[in-house]
N, C-alpha and C positions, 0 to 999 in steps of 0.2 A: 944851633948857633947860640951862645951865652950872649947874658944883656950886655956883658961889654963889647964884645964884637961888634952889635948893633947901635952900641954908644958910638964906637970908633969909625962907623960907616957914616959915608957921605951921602943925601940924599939920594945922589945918580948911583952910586954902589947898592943902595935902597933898593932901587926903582932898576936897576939892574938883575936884580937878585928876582925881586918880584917877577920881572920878564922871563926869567928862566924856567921860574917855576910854574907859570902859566903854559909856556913851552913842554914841559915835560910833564905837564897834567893831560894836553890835550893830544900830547902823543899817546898818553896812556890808552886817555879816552879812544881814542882812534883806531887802536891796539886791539880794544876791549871791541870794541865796534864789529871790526874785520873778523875775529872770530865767531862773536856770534853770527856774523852773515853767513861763513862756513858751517857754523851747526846747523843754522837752518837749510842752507844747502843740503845737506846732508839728511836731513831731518827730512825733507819734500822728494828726494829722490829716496828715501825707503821708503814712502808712500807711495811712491810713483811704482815701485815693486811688486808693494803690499796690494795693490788695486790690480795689477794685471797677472800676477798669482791668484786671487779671487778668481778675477773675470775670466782667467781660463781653466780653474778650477768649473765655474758658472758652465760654463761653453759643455764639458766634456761630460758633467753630468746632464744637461738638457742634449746630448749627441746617443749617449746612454740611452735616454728612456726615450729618443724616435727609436734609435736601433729596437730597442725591445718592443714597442709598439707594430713597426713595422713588420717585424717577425711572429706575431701573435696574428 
């Protein structure tokens, strides 16, 4: 917007303007929000993966070494 545009504005055109752009800041924000809740989503269920690939990785080798002990 140029100074005269804002020259030409009326205080509720002003305070108009202003509102909108508070509006569409905090849709931004909002926007921005929602996503990163998705990353972390995202982010905590490959954890959530990563932990029970481990833990059954864990399981199969302690399943291993009874078998092999038992057979000894």
């Amino acid at each position: 917007m140029s100074d005269r545009e804002t020259e030409a504005q009326t205080p509720e055109e002003i305070q108009a303007d202003i509102e909108r752009t508070r509006a569409d800041l905090a849709s931004t924000v909002g926007q921005l929000g929602d996503r990163l809740e998705e990353r972390k989503q995202q982010a905590k269920t490959s954890a959530t993966y990563a932990a029970a690939a481990v833990g059954g990785l864990v399981a199969v080798v302690v399943l291993v070494k009874i078998i092999k002990k038992v057979r000894s």
